[in-house]
C-alpha positions in Angstrom: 13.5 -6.8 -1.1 12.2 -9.5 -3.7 8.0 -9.8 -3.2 6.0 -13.0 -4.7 3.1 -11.7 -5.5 -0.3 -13.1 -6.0 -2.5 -10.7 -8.4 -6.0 -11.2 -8.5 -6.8 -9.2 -11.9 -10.1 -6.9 -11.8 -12.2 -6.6 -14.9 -11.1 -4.0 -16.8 -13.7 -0.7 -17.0 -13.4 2.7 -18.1 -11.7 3.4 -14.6 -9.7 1.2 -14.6 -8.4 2.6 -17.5 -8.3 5.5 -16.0 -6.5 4.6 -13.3 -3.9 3.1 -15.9 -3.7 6.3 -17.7 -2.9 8.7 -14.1 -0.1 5.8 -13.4 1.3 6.6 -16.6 1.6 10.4 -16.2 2.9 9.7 -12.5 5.6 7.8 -13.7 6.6 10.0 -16.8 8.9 12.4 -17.5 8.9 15.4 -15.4 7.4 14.0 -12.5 9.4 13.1 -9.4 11.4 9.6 -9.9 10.2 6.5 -8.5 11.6 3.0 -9.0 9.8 0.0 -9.3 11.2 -0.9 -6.2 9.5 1.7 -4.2 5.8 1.0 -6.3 6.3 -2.9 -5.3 6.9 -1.6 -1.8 3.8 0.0 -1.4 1.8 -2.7 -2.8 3.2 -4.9 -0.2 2.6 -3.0 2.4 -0.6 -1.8 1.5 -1.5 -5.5 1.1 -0.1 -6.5 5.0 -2.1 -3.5 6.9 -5.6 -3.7 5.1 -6.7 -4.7 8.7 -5.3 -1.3 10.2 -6.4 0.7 7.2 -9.6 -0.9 7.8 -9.9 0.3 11.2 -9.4 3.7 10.2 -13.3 3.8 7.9 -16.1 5.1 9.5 -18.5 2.9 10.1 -21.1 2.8 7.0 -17.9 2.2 4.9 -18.7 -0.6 2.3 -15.5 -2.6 0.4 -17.6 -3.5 -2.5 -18.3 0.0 -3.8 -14.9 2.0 -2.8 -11.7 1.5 -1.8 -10.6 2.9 1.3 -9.4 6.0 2.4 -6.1 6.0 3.7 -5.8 7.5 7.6 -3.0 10.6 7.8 -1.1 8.1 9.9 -0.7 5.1 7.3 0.2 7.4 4.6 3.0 8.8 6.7 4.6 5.4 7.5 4.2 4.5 3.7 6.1 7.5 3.0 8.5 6.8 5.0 8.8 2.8 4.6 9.0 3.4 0.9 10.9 6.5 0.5 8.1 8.1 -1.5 6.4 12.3 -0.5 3.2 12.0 1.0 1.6 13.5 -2.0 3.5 10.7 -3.7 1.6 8.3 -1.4 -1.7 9.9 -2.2 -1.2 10.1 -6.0 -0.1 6.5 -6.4 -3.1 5.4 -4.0 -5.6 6.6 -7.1 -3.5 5.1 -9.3 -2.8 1.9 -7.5 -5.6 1.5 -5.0 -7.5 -1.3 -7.1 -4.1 -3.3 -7.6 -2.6 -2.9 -4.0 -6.7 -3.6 -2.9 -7.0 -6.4 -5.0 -3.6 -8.0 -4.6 -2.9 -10.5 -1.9 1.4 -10.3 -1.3 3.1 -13.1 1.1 7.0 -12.4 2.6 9.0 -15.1 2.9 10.3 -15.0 6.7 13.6 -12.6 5.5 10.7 -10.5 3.4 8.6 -10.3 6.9 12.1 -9.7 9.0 12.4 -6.8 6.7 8.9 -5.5 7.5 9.0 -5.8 10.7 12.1 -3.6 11.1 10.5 -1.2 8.8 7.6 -1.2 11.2 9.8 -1.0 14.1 11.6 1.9 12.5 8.7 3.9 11.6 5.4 2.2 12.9 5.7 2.2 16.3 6.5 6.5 16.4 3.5 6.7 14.7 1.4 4.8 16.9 0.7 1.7 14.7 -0.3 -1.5 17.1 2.6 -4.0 17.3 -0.1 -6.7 17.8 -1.7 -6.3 14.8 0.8 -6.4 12.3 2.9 -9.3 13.6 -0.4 -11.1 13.6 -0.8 -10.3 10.0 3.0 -11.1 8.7 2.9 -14.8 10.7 -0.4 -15.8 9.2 
């Protein structure tokens, strides 16, 4: 699956740097493999259900000062949709939650075909609206 994406780059801060430095040790020797592939996967996907992951905040949640915290179920069908563990999922949301946050990523209609099966495959056994997400990919 080829993705364009569109980065929008945050100013760089001490946890940012952070951030950079736990990616690093995630992806180093020793720790479980994962390709580029799979990370530019979960960036997309990230990207197409902030509405759902969204949903999932309780209500005095505020975008500006945290990221969000991402619901058993979404973690689950990124897992799945990107062949990663769930800790995986939760490790490279630290690392990554800025980035995928911060980073707007448009399928071409083969890219969205692809999604959708994905979703079809995983999203709808795990209870993820239909409606939603096709309303997302077609905008």
């Amino acid at each position: 699956m080829t993705l364009r994406l569109l980065v929008v780059v945050p100013q760089f801060s001490s946890s940012t740097m952070s951030e950079s430095h736990f990616l690093s040790h995630l992806l180093s020797p020793g720790q479980p493999q994962v390709s580029i592939s799979q990370l530019l996967r979960f960036i997309g996907y990230i990207t197409q259900l902030k509405d759902i992951i969204l949903l999932a905040q309780p209500a005095d949640y505020c975008q500006v000062t945290n990221h969000p915290v991402l619901s058993p179920t979404i973690c689950t069908f990124i897992s799945l949709a990107c062949g990663l563990s769930r800790d995986q999922v939760d490790h490279f949301w630290v690392a990554l939650a800025p980035t995928a946050w911060n980073t707007d990523v448009w399928f071409s209609p083969s890219q969205s075909t692809n999604f959708m099966s994905t979703f079809t495959a995983f999203g709808h056994e795990l209870g993820i609206s239909t409606f939603l997400v096709s309303h997302i990919t077609n905008l």
